[in-house]
Structures are given as structure tokens and as C-alpha cells.
C-alpha positions in Angstrom: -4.5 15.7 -1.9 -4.8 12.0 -2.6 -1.2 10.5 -4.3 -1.4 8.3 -7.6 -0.2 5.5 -6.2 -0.1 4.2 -9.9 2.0 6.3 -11.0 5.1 5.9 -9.1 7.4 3.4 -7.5 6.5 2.3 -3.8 7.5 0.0 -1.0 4.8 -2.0 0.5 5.5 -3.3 4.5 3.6 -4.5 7.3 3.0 -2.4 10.3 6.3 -4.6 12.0 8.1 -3.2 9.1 8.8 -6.7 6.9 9.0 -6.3 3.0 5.8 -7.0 1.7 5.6 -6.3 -1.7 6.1 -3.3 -4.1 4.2 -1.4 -6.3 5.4 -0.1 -9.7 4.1 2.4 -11.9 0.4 0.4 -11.9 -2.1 -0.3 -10.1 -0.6 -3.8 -8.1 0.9 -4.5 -4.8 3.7 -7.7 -6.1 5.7 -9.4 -4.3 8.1 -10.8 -7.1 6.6 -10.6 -10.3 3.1 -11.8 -8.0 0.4 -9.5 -8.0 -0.9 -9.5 -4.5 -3.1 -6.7 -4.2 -4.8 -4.1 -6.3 -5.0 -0.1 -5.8 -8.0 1.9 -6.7 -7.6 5.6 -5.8 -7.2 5.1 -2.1 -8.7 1.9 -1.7 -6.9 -1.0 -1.3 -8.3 -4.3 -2.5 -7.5 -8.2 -2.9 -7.0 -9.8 -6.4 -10.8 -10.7 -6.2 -12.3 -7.4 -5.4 -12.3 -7.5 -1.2 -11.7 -4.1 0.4 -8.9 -4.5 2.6 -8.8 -0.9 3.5 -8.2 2.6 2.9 -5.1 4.5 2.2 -4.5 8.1 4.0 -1.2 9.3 4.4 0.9 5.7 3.4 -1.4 3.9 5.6 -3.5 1.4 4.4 -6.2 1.1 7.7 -9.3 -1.4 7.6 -12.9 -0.2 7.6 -12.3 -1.6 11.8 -9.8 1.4 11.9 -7.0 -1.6 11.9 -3.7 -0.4 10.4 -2.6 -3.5 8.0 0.4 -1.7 5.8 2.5 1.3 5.1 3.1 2.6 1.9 6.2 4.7 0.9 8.2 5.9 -1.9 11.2 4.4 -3.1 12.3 7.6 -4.1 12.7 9.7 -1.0 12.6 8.5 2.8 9.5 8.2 4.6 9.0 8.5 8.4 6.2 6.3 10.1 5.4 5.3 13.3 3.5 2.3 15.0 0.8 4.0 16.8 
């Protein structure tokens, strides 16, 4: 089951763990009132339409396989581990 990631309040940090950005209740990655990044479903895009990656399970991975960012709710704890 794919999660709304519009519809919700998120954390957004790299793979080293550093604050990135958040997102909240739409469909853009901000960092401050920036938008940084867009969400479509589970596809994770620049401002100007560039896939980045994909999104499965909070991790936003590159068409490479590359894991870029990890996703998680501000709402409950997440786990996640560097693999």
C-alpha cells in the first residue's frame, strides 16, 4: 500500500541523517517556507519536473538504485537504517 505523502506531516533527511526539508499536508518537500522538491504518488521530482527517484518504504532511491533521502512521519517514530 503506497502512503499519501500529501496528506500528512513528514520529515525529510539525507541518508547521513541532516534535516532537509519537511513536507506538510501537500505535495512539496520545503525547507523553510522554500519549496524544494515536488511529490507525485511515489515519485519524487525537482521544481522543474526531473525525476529524482522513487519512494518505497520512506526511501526516496534513484532510478541507479542510489538511496538520496528518507521520509518519515512527524507523528510517530520511524526506524531506518543505512544500508
Amino acid at each position: 500500500m503506497m502512503i499519501d505523502y500529501c496528506k500528512g506531516q513528514y520529515t525529510v533527511r539525507d541518508m547521513n541523517g541532516a534535516l532537509f526539508g519537511r513536507i506538510d499536508e501537500d505535495e512539496c518537500v520545503r525547507s523553510g517556507s522554500a519549496p524544494r522538491f515536488r511529490i507525485d504518488g511515489d515519485e519524487f521530482y525537482t521544481l522543474d519536473g526531473v525525476l529524482i527517484g522513487f519512494i518505497q518504504s520512506g526511501i526516496v532511491t534513484t532510478p541507479k538504485g542510489e538511496r538520496r533521502y528518507i521520509i518519515a512521519s512527524e507523528y510517530g517514530k520511524r526506524s531506518w537504517h543505512k544500508k
